[in-house]
C-alpha positions as CSV (number, residue, x, y, z in Angstrom):
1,X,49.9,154.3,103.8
2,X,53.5,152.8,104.6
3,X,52.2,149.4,106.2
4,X,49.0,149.5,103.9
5,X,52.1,149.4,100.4
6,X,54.1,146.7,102.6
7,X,51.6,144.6,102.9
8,X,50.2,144.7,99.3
9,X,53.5,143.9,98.3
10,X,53.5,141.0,100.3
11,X,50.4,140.2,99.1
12,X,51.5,140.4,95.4
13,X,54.6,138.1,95.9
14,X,52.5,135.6,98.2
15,X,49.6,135.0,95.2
16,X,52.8,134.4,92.8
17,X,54.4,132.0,94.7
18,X,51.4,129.7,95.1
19,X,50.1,130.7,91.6
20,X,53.7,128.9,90.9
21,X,53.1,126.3,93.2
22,X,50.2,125.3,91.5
23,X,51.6,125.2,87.6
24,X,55.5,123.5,88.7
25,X,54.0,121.4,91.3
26,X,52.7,118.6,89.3
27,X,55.5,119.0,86.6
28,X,58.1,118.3,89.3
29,X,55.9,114.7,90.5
30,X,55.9,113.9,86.9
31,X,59.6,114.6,86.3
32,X,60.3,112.6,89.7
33,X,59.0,109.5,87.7
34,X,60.1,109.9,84.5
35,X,63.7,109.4,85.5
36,X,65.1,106.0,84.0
37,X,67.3,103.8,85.3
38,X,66.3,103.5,88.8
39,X,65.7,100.1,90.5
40,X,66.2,99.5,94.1
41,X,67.5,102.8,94.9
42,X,64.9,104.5,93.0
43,X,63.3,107.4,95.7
44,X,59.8,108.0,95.5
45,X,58.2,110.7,93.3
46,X,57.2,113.5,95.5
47,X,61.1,113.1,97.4
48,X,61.8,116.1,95.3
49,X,58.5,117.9,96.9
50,X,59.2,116.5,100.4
51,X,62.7,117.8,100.2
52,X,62.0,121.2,98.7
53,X,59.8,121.9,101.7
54,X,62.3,120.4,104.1
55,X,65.1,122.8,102.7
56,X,62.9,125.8,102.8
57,X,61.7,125.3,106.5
58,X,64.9,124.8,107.2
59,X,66.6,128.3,105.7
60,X,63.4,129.9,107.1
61,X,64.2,128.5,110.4
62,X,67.8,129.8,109.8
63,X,67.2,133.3,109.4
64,X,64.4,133.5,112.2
65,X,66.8,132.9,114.3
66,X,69.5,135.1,113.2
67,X,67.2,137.9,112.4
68,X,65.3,137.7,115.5
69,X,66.8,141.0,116.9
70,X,65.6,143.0,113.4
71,X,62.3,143.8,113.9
72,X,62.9,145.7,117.4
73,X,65.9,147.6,116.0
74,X,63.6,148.8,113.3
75,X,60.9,149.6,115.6
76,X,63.7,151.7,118.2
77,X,64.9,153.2,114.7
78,X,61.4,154.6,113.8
79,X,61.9,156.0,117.5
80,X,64.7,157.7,117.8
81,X,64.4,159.1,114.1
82,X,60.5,160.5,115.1
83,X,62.2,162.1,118.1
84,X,64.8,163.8,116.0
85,X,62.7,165.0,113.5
86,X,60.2,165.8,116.2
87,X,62.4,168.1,117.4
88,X,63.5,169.5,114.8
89,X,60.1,170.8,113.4
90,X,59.3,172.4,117.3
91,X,62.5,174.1,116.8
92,X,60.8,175.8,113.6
93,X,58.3,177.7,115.5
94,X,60.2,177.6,118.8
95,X,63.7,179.1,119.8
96,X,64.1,177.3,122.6
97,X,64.2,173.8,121.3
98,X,66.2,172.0,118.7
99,X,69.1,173.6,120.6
100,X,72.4,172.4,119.1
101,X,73.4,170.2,122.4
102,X,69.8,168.4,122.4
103,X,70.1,168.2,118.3
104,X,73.4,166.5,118.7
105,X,72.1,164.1,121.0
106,X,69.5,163.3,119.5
107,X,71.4,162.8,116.0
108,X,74.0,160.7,117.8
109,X,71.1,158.3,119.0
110,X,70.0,157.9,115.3
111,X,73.8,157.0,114.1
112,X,73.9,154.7,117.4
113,X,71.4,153.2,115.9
114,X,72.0,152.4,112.3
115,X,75.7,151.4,112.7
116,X,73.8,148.9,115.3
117,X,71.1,148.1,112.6
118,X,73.8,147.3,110.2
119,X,76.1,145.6,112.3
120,X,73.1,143.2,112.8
121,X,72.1,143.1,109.3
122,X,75.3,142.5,108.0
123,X,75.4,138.5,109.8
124,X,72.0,138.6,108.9
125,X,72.8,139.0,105.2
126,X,76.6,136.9,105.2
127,X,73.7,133.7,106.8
128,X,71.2,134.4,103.9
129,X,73.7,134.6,100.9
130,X,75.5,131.5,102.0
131,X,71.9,129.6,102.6
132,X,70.6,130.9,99.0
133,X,75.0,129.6,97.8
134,X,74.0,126.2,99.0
135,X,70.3,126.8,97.7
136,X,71.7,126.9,94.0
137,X,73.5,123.4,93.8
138,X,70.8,122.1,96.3
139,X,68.6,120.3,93.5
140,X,71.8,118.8,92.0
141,X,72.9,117.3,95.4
142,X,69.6,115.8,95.6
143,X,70.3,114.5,91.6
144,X,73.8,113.2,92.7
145,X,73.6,109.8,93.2
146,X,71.3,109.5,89.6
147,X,74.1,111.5,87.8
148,X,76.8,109.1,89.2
149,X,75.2,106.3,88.1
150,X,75.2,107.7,84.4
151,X,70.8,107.0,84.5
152,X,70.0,110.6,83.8
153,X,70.4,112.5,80.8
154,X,71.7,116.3,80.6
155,X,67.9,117.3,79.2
156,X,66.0,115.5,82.2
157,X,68.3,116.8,84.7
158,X,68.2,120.3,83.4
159,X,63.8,120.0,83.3
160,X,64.3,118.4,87.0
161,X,66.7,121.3,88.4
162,X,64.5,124.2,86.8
163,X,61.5,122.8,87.8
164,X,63.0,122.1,91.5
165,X,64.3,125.6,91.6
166,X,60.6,127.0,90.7
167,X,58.7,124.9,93.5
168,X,61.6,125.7,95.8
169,X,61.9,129.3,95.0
170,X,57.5,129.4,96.1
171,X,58.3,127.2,99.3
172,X,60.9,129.9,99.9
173,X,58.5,132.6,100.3
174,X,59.6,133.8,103.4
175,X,63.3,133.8,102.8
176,X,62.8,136.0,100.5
177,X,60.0,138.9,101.7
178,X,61.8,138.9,105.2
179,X,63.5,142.0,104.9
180,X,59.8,143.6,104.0
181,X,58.5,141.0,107.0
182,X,61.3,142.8,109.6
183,X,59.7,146.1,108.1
184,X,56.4,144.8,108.8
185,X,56.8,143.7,111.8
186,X,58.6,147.0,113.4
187,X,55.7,149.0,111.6
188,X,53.1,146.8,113.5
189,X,54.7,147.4,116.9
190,X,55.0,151.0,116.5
191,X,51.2,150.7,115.7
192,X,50.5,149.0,118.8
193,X,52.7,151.0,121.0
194,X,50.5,154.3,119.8
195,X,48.1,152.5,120.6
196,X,48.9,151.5,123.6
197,X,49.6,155.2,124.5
198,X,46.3,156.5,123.1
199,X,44.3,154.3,125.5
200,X,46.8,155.3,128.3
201,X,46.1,159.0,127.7
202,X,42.0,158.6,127.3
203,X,42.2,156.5,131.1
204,X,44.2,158.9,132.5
205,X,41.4,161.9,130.7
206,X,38.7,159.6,132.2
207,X,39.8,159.6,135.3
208,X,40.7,162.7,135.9
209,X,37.1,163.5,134.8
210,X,35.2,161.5,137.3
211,X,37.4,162.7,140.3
């Protein structure tokens, strides 16, 4: 039910952002040649477009590489939190287990791993806010040289920016969903590692059949 929510709420926000690609899209070529006063330094219409993708592959590229270690600390976080609570339930019907030494161990193994999980989270957040910083003023850089010049007026360049920031804000898709993509992804390889034990457990019943 867990992975089946995640990924419908992926889902969701991936149909918005290229319902919004679709509507801002030609507004932002339009825009792009609208602007007066350009002659031989005049870019091209879809510069804007070009460089809104380039920016988001970019950031994306950013944070899979700083967040590459997230989806395996979730996955050994579902772990070590099933084996705790694991053992907490067999100590319901069983005196034996759940025994305060193996409780304690187990609970230290959970707190291992969170102050790890946040201790990588926290770069991984201190890279995305200063990406999504320079991702605010982004479309003005881009504007710079038109401002300078004095060939832009306030009400074009304000259309320009919020229409950038729409198309940029749907390129950006991933950037945004990747803590619910981390999620996904350690929810997928717990999947596959039960998996992986189930058809471990029916060779070994097999086997032990036929000899």
């Amino acid at each position: 039910m867990r992975f089946a929510s995640t990924l419908e709420s992926m889902g969701v926000s991936f149909l918005n952002a290229v319902m919004t690609l679709i509507a801002f899209l030609p507004v932002l070529v339009t825009l792009s040649r609208a602007r007066p006063g350009f002659t031989d330094c005049r870019p091209p219409a879809l510069r804007l477009v070009i460089a809104a993708i380039i920016w988001s592959l970019m950031g994306t590229g950013l944070l899979a590489v700083v967040g590459i270690k997230l989806p395996g600390l979730e996955f050994k976080n579902q772990r070590v939190e099933a084996a705790y609570r694991k053992e907490l339930v067999y100590g319901e019907d069983d005196a034996n287990r759940a025994t305060p030494p193996t409780v304690r161990e187990l609970f230290g193994a959970v707190r291992r791993n969170y102050f790890r999980l946040y201790f990588h989270y926290m770069y991984f957040n201190i890279a995305r806010i200063l990406y999504l910083q320079v991702d605010n003023v982004f479309g003005l850089f881009l504007l710079f040289p038109s401002i300078v010049a004095g060939t832009i007026t306030l009400g074009l360049m304000t259309q320009i920016t919020n229409v950038f920031g729409q198309v940029r804000g749907s390129f950006q898709y991933l950037i945004s969903s990747w803590t619910t993509l981390v999620e996904l992804m350690s929810i997928y390889k717990r999947l596959r590692s039960f998996e992986r034990e189930l058809d471990g457990k029916e060779l070994q019943t097999v086997t032990q059949t036929l000899s």
